[in-house]
DOKOL-517201 format. One record per residue (C-alpha): residue number from 1; chain; x, y, z. Coordinates in Angstrom, 3 decimals, decimal comma. Example, Ala and Ser with C-alpha at 12.3 -4.5 7.8 and 13.67 -1.06 7.14 Angstrom:
# DOKOL-517201
<resi: 1&chain: A&xx: 12,300&yy: -4,500&zz: 7,800> .
<resi: 2&chain: A&xx: 13,670&yy: -1,060&zz: 7,140> .
This chain:
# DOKOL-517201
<resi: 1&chain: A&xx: 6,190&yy: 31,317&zz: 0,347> .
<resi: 2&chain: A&xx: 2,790&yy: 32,916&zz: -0,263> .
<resi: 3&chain: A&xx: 0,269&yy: 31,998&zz: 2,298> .
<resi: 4&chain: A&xx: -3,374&yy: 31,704&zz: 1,488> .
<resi: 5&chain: A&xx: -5,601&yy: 30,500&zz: 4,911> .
<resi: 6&chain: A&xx: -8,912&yy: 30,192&zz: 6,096> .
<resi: 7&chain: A&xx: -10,360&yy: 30,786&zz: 2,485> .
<resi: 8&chain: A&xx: -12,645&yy: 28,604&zz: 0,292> .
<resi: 9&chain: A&xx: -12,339&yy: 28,122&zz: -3,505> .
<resi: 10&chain: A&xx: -14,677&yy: 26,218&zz: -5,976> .
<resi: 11&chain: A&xx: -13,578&yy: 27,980&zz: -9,073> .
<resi: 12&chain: A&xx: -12,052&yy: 25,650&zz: -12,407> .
<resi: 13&chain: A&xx: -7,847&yy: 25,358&zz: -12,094> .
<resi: 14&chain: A&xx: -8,098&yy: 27,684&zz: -8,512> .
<resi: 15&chain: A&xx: -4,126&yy: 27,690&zz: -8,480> .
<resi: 16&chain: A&xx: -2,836&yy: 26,743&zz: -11,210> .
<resi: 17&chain: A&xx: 0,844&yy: 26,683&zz: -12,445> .
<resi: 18&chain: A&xx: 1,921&yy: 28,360&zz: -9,339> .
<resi: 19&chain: A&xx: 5,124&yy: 27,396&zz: -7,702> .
<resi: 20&chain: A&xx: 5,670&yy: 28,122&zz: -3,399> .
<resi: 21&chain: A&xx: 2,716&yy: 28,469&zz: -1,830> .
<resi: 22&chain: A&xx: 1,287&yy: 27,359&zz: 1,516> .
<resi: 23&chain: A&xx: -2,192&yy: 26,303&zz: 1,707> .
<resi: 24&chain: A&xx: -3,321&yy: 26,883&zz: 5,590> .
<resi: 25&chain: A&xx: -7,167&yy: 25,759&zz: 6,868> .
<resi: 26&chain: A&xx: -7,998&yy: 25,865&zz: 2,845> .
<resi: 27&chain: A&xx: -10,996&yy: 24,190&zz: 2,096> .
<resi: 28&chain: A&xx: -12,482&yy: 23,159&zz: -2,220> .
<resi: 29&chain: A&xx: -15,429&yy: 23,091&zz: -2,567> .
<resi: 30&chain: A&xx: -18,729&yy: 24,984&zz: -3,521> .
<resi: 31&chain: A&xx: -21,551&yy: 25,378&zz: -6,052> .
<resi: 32&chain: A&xx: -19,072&yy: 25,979&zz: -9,472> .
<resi: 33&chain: A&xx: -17,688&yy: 22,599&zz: -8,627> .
<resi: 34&chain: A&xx: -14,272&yy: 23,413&zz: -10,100> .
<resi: 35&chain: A&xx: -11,772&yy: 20,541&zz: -10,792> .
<resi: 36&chain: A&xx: -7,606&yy: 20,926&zz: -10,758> .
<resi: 37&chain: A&xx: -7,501&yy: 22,998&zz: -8,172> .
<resi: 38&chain: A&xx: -3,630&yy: 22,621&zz: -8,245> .
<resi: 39&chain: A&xx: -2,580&yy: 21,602&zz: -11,436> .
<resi: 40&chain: A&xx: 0,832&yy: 21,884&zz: -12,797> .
<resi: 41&chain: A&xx: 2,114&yy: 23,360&zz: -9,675> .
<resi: 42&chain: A&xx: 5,704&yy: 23,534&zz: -7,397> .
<resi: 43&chain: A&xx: 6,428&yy: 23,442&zz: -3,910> .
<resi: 44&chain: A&xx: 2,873&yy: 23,513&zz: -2,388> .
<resi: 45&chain: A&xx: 2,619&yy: 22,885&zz: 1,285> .
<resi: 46&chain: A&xx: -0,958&yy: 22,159&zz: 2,394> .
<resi: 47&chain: A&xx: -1,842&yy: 22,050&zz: 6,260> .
<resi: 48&chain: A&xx: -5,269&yy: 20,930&zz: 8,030> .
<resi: 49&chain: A&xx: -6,621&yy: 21,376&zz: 4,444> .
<resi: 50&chain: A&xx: -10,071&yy: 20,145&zz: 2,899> .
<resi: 51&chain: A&xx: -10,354&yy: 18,562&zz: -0,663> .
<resi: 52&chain: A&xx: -14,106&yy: 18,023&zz: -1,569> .
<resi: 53&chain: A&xx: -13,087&yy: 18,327&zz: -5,215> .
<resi: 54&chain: A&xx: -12,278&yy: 16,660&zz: -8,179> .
<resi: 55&chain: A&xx: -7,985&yy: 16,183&zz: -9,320> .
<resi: 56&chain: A&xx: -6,439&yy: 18,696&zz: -7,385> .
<resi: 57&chain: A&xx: -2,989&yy: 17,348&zz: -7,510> .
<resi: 58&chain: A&xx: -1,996&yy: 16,846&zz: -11,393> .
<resi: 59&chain: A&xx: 1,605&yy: 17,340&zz: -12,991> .
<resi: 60&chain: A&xx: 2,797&yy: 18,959&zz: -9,521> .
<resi: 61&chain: A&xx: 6,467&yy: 18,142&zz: -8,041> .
<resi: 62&chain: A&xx: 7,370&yy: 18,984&zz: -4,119> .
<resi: 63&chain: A&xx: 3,369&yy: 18,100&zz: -2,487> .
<resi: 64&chain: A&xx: 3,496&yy: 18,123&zz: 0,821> .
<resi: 65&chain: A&xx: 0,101&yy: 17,565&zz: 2,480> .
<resi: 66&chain: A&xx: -0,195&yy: 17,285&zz: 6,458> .
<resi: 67&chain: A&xx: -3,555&yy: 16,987&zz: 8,638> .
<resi: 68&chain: A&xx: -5,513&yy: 16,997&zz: 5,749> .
<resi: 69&chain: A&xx: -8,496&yy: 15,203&zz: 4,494> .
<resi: 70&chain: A&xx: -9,861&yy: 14,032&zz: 0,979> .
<resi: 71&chain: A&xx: -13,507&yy: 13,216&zz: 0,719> .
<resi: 72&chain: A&xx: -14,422&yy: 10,547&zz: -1,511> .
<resi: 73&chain: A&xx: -15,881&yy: 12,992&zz: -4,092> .
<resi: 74&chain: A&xx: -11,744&yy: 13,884&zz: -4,520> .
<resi: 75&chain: A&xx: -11,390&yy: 11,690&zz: -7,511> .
<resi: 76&chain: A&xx: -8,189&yy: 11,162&zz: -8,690> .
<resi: 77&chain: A&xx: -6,153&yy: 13,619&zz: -6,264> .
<resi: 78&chain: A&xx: -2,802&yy: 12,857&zz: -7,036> .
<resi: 79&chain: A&xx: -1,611&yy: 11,437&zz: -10,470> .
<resi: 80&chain: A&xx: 1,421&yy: 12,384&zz: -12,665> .
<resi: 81&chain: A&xx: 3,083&yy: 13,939&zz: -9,787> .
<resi: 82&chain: A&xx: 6,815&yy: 13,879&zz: -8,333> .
<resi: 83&chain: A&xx: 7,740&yy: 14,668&zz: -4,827> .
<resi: 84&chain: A&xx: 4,961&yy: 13,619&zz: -2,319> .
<resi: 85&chain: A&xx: 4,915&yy: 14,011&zz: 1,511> .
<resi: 86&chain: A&xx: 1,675&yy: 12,623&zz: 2,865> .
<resi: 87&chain: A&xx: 1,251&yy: 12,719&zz: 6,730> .
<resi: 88&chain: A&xx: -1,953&yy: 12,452&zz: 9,468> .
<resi: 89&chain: A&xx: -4,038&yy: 12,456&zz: 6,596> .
<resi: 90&chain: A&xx: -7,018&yy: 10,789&zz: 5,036> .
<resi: 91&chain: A&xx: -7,932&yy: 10,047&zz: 1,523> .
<resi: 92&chain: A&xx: -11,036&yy: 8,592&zz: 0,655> .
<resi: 93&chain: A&xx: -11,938&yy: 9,122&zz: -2,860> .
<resi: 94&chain: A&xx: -11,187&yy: 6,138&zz: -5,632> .
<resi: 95&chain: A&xx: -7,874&yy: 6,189&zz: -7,095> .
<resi: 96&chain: A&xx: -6,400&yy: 8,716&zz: -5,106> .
<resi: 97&chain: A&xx: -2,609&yy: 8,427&zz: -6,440> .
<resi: 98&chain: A&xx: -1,572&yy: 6,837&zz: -9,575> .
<resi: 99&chain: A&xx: 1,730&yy: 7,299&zz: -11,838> .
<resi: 100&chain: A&xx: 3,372&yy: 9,079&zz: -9,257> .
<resi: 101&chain: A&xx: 6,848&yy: 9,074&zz: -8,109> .
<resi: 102&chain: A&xx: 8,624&yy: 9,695&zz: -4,835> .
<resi: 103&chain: A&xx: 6,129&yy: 9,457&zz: -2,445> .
<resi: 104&chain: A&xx: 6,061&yy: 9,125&zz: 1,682> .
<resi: 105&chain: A&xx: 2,884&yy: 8,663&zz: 3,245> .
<resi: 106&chain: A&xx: 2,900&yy: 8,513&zz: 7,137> .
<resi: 107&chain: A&xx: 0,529&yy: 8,136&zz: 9,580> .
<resi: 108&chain: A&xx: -2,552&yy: 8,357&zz: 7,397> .
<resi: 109&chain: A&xx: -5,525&yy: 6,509&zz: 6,520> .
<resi: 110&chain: A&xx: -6,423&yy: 5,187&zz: 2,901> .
<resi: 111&chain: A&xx: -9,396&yy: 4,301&zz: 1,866> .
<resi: 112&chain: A&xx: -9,190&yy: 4,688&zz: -1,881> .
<resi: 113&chain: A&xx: -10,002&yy: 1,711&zz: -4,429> .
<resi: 114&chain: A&xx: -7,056&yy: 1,239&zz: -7,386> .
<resi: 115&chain: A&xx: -4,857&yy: 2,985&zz: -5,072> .
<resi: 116&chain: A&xx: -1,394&yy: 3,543&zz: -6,080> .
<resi: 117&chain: A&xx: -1,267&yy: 2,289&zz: -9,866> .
<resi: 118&chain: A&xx: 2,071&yy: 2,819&zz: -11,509> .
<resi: 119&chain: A&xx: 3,838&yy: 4,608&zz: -9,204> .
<resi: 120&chain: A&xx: 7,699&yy: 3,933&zz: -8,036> .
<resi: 121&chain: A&xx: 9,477&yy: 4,733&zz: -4,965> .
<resi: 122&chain: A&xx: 7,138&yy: 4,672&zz: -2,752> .
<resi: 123&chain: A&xx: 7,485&yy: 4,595&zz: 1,229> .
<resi: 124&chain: A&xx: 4,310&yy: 4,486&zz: 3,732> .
<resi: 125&chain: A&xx: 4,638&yy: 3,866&zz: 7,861> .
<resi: 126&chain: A&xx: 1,973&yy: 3,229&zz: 10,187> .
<resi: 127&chain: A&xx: -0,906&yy: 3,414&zz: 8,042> .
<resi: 128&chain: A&xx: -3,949&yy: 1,727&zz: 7,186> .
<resi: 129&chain: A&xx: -5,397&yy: 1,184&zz: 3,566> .
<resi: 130&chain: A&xx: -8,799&yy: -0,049&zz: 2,607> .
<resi: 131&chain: A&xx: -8,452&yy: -1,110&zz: -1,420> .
<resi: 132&chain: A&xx: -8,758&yy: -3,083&zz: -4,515> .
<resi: 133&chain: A&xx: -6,330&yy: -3,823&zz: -6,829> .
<resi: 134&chain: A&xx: -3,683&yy: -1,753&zz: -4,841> .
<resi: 135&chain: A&xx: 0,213&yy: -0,674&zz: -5,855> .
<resi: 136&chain: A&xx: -0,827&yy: -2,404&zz: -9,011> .
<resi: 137&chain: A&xx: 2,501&yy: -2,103&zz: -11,200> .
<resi: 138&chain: A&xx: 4,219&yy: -0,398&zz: -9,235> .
<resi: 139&chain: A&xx: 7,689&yy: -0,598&zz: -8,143> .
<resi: 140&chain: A&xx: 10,258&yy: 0,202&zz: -4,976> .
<resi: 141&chain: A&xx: 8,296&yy: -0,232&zz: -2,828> .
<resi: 142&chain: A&xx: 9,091&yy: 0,049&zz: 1,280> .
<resi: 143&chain: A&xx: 6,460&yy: -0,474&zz: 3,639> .
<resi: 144&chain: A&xx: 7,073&yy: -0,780&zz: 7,688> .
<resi: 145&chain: A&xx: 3,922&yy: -1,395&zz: 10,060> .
<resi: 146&chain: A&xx: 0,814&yy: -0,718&zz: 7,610> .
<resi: 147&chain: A&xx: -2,653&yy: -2,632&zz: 7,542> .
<resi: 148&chain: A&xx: -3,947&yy: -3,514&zz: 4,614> .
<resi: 149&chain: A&xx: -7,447&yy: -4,868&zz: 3,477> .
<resi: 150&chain: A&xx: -9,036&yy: -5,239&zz: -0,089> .
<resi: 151&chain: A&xx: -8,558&yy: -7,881&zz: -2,574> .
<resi: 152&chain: A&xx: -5,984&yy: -8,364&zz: -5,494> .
<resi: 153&chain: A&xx: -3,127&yy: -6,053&zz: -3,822> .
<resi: 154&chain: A&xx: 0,552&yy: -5,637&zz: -5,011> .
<resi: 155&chain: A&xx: 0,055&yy: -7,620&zz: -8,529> .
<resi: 156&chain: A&xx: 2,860&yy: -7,412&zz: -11,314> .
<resi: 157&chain: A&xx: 4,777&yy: -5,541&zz: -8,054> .
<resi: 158&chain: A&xx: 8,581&yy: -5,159&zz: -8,328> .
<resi: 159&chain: A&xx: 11,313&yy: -4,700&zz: -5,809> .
<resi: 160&chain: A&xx: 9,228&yy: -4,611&zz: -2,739> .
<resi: 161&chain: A&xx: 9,614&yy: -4,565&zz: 1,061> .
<resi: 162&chain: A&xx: 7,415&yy: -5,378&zz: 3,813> .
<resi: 163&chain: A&xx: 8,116&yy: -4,911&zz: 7,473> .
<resi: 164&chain: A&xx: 5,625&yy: -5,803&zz: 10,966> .
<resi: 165&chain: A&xx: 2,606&yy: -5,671&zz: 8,341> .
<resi: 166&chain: A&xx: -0,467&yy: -6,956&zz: 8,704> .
<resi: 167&chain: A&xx: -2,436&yy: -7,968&zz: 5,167> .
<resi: 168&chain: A&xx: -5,595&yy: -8,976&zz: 4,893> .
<resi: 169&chain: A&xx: -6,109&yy: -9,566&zz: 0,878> .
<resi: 170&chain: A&xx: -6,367&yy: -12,454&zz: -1,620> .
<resi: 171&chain: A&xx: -5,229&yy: -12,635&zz: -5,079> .
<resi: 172&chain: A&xx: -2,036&yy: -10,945&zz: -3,393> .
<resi: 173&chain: A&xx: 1,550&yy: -10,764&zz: -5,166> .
<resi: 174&chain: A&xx: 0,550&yy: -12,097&zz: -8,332> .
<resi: 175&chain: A&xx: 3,226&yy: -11,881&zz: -11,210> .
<resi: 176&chain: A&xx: 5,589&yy: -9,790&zz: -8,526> .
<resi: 177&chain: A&xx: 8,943&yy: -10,262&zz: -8,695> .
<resi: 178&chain: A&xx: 11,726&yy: -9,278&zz: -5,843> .
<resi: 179&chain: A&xx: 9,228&yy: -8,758&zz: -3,025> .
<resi: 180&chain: A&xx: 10,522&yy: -9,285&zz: 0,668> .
<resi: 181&chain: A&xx: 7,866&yy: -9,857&zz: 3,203> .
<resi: 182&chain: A&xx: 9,181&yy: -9,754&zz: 7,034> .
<resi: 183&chain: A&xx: 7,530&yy: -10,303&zz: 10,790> .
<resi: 184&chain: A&xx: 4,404&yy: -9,638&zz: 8,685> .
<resi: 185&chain: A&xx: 0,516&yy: -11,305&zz: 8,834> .
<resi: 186&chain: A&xx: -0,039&yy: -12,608&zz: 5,240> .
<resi: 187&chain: A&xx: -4,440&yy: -13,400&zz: 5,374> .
<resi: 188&chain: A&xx: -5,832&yy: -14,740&zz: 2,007> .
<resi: 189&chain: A&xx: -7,084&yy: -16,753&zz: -0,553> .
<resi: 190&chain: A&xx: -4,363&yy: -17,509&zz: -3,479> .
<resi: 191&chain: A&xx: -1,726&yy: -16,044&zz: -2,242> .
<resi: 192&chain: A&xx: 1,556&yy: -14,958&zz: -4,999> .
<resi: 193&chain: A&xx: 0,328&yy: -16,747&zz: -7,558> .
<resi: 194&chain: A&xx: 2,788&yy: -16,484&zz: -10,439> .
<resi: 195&chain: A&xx: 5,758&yy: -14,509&zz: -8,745> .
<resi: 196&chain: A&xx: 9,153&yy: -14,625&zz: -9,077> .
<resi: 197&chain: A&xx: 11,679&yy: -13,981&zz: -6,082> .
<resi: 198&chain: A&xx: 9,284&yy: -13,813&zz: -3,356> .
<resi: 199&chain: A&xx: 10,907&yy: -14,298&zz: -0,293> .
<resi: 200&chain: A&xx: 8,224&yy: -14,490&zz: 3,369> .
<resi: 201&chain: A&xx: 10,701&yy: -14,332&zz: 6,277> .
<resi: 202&chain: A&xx: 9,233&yy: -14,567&zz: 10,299> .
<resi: 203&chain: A&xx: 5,701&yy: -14,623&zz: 8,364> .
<resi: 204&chain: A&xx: 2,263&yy: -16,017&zz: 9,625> .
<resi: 205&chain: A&xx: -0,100&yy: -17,194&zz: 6,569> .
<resi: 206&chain: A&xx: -3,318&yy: -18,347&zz: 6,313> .
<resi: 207&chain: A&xx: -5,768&yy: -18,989&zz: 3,696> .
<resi: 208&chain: A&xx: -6,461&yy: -21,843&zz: 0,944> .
<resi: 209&chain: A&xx: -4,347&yy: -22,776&zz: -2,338> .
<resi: 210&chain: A&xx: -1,345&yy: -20,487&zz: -1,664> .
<resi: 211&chain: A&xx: 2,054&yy: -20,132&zz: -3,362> .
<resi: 212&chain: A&xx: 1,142&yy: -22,015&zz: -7,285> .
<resi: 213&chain: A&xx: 3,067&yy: -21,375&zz: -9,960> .
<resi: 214&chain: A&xx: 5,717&yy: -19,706&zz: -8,455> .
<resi: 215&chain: A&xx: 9,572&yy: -19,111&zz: -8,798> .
<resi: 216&chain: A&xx: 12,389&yy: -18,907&zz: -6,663> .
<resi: 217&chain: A&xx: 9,817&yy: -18,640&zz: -3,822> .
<resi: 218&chain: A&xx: 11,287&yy: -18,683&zz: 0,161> .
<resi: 219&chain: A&xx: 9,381&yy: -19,299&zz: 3,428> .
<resi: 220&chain: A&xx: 12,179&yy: -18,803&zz: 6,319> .
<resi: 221&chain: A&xx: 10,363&yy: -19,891&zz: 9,667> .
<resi: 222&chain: A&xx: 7,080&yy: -19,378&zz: 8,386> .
<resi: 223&chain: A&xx: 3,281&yy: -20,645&zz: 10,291> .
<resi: 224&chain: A&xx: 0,859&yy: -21,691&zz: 7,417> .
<resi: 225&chain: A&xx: -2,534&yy: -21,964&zz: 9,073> .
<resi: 226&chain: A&xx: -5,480&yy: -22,897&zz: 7,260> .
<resi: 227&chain: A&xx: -3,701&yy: -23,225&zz: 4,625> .
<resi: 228&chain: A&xx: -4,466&yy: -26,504&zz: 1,903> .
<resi: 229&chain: A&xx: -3,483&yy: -27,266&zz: -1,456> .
<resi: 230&chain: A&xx: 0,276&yy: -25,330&zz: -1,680> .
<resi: 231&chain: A&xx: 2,937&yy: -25,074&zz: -3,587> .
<resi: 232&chain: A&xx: 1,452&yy: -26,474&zz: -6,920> .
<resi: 233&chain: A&xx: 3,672&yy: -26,215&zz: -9,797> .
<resi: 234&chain: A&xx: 6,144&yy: -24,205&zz: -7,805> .
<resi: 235&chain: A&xx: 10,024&yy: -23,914&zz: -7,390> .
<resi: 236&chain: A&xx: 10,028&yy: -23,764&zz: -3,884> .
<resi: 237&chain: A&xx: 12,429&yy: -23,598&zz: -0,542> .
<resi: 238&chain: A&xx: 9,952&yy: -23,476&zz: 2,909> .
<resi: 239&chain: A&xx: 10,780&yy: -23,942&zz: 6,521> .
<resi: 240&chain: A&xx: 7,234&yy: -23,829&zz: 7,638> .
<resi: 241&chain: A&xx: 7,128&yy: -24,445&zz: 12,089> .
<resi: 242&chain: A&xx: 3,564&yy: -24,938&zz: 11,324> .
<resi: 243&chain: A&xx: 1,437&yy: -28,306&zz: 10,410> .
<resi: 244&chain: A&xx: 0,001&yy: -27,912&zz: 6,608> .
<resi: 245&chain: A&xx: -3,108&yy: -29,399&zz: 5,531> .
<resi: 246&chain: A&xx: -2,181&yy: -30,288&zz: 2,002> .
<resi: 247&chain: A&xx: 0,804&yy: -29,981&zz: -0,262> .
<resi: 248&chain: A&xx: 0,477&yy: -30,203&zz: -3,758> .
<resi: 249&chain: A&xx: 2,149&yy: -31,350&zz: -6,565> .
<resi: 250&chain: A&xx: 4,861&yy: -28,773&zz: -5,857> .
<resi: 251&chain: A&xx: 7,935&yy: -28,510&zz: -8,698> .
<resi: 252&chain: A&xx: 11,048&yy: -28,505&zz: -7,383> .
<resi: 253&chain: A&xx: 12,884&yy: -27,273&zz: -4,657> .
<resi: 254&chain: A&xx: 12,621&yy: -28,445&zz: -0,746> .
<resi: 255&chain: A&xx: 9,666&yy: -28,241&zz: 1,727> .
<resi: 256&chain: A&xx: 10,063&yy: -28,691&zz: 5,412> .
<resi: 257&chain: A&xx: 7,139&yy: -29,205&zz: 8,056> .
<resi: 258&chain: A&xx: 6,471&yy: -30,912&zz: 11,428> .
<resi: 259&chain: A&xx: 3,640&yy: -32,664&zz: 9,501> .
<resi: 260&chain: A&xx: 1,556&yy: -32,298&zz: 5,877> .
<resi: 261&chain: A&xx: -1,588&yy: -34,061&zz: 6,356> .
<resi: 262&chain: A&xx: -1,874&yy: -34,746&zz: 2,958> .
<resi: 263&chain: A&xx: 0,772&yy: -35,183&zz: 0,164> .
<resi: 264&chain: A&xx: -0,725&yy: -35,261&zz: -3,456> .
<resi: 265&chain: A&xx: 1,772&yy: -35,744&zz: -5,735> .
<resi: 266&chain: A&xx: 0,027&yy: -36,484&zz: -9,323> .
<resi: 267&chain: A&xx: 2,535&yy: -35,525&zz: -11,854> .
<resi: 268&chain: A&xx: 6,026&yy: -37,296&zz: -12,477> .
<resi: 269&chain: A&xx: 7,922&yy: -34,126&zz: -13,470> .
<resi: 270&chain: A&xx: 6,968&yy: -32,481&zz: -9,612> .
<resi: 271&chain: A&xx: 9,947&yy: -34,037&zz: -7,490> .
<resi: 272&chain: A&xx: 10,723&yy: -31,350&zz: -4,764> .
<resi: 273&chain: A&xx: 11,878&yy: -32,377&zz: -1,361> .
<resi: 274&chain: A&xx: 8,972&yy: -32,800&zz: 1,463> .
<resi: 275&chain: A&xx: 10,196&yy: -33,440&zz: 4,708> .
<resi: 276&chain: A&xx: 8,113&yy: -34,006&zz: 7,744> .
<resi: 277&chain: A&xx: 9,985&yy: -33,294&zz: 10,962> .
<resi: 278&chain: A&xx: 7,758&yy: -34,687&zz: 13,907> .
<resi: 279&chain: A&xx: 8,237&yy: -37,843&zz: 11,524> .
């Protein structure tokens, strides 16, 4: 590979179209404020690297970025790409990755609003994200010990797994379909609205009005805390270990608690099961 270190670029397209190169103690940035520093480019490796500048990662394949930082004046840094390796990072500008593919972030912190739009197969470990509107359409997803905060996360989602998270967000899950959420903290307001196949498994959640309109939605040993006003208009099957405030006018299906302090049930054509253990 070529090996470029301990240099400083600021020039327009600084790299562009090349394929195999290793980017060492590199830093972008400077007075010519040059954007797409790395556009179109192949197996680039960049280590302990500094990205003060605009799209640097555009139309690349094979990206692998370790100990690296993005300030939040690196706009866009990684869209239309294939083949990302993210670790012991940091990427703070605003829609850092978007329509990208294959893509492994580890160990790395993410604070980036409209984070990850569009983009499929994507894995991420021990990391913590800070956004708005995150994953939003994306797909294949597989996430194992992350924190989350930032509201309206993982709408119109598909095929999604969530291990030992912890998610602090409202609005989440909206429209998703075939999510998986396990030994996870769900924290927020609304909470998968509108989804179909979501499935919470070992989960703790808390916040008001969650669960509406769903379908095909599972709570296996679930704690709701907090939580008032569920399940309305839903096809739903919860073992909840947890008192509920309220239940709501939920569809069909069965719902299982050691108590519901309050059972509305307004509307003839809502006739799932509500059983009360301690009862």
């Amino acid at each position: 590979m070529k090996i470029t270190e301990n240099k400083s670029f600021d020039e327009e397209r600084a790299f562009y179209g090349e394929k195999d190169i290793l980017l060492r103690n590199v830093r972008f940035e400077g007075e010519r404020d040059g954007e797409s520093a790395l556009k179109e480019c192949e197996n680039v490796e960049a280590e302990g690297c500094f990205f003060n500048l605009r799209y640097p990662f555009w139309h690349d394949k094979n990206v692998i970025i370790n100990d690296s930082e993005m300030t939040s004046f690196c706009r866009a840094a990684l869209w239309y790409s294939k083949g990302i390796r993210i670790s012991r990072s940091r990427l703070f500008g605003i829609k850092a990755l978007r329509e990208c593919k294959d893509i492994d972030i580890t160990d790395s912190i993410v604070r980036s609003p409209e984070f990850g739009w569009r983009c499929f197969d994507i894995r991420a470990r021990s990391s913590e994200f800070e956004s708005e509107y995150f994953m939003l359409m994306s797909g294949k997803l597989k996430f194992d010990g992350i924190k989350l905060s930032g509201k309206y996360s993982f709408q119109y989602v598909e095929d999604a797994e969530l291990t030992g998270c912890t998610l602090d967000t409202k609005d989440a899950f909206w429209h998703s379909k075939n999510v998986t959420v396990r030994d996870s903290l769900v924290k927020g307001e609304y909470l998968g609205w509108y989804s179909e196949g979501l499935t919470l498994v070992n989960c703790t959640i808390t916040g008001t009005q969650p669960f509406c309109y769903c379908r095909g939605l599972r709570l296996v040993n679930c704690k709701m805390t907090d939580t008032d006003l569920c399940f309305e208009k839903s096809e739903v099957y919860a073992d909840i270990t947890t008192p509920v405030i309220s239940v709501k006018n939920p569809l069909r299906g069965r719902i299982s608690a050691p108590s519901i302090g309050e059972i509305i049930t307004e509307l003839p054509e809502c006739s799932a099961q509500i059983i009360e253990t301690d009862r």
